[in-house]
C-alpha positions, 0 to 999 in steps of 0.5 A: 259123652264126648268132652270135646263139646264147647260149654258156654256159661251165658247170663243177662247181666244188664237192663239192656240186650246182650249178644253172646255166642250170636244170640239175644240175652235178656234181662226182664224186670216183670214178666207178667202175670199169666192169665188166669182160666176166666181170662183164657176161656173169654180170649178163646171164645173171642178168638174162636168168633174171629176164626169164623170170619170168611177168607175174603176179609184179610185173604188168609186161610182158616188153619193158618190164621187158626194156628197162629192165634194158638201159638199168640195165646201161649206165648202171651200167657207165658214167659219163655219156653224152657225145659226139654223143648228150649234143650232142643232149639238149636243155639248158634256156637253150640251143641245141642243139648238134646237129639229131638228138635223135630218135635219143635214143629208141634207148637201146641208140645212146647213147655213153657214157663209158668204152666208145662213148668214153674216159671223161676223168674221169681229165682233167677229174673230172666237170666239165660233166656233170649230171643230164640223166634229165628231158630225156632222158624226153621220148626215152626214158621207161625213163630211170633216175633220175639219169641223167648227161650231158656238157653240150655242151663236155664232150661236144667234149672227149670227142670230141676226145680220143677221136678223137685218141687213136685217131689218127682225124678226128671223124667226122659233125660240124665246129666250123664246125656247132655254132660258135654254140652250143658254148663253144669259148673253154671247150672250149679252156680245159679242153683246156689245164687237163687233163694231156696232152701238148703235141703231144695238146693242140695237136692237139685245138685243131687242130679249132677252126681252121675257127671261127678 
């Protein structure tokens, strides 16, 4: 891939937001913890008896209420979107990571942290992830406000975390495909900085080799 593409390294750094390359960094002390399955089931059951609500209450659509009460459960039962989808979202300053950013329009495919895959915050806190409910209106206009994402470093970390967690090779994506638009010096940086293993470390750095 072409070596002209502009790299980024972004980091929350403060308790406070951060603006870097015209997005939102974060920092979260406590993310929550995500619902468990009793708590999920009893949120659908109470969202399913709202739905049957006529339109005359508050004038909205069914399917529209319907699919913006699908989107509030994910997002608040998990912290930020990661992986492939945040690798998709386009970032202000950058090159996309990924080629796939129509699939941003289905939000019931979007990873996110904690379930699609582990959530790191235990890792890394909320560093590299922003408010990304702008970028992602352009896909999904159901977007709620403040709506995080991983940027394109955090999403790698994720996903190698992930996968080598589970023992498993990152599927759909090499570091030789995304090499010119994604940080790999920074990835590398926050693999080295979080509190693993040696022998977990090395083999998320394993996946970098192609580029080396």
């Amino acid at each position: 891939m072409s070596a002209q593409r502009s790299k980024s390294c972004s980091t929350a750094i403060s308790s406070e937001c951060t603006s870097t390359s015209s997005i939102t960094y974060l920092t979260v002390t406590d993310v929550g913890r995500p619902p468990n399955e009793t708590e999920l089931n009893e949120a659908h059951a109470a969202e399913s008896a709202k739905l049957s609500r006529p339109i005359a209450e508050d004038g909205v659509f069914p399917q529209a209420r319907r699919a913006r009460r699908v989107f509030d459960r994910m997002r608040a039962a998990h912290p930020y979107l990661t992986g492939l989808t945040a690798l998709n979202i386009p970032i202000p300053g950058r090159l996309p990571a990924d080629w796939h950013s129509f699939g941003l329009a289905n939000v019931h495919s979007w990873m996110w942290a904690g379930t699609t895959l582990r959530d790191t915050s235990h890792l890394i806190g909320m560093t590299g992830v922003y408010d990304a409910t702008e970028a992602l209106r352009r896909f999904a206009p159901e977007t709620t406000e403040g709506t995080l994402a991983a940027d394109y470093e955090r999403a790698v970390f994720d996903l190698l975390y992930h996968f080598v967690m589970i023992s498993k090779p990152v599927p759909n994506i090499q570091a030789r495909d995304i090499d010119d638009a994604v940080d790999f010096g920074l990835v590398k940086s926050l693999i080295r900085s979080a509190d693993l293993h040696t022998e977990t470390q090395e083999t998320m750095i394993d996946w970098f080799r192609y580029c080396d």
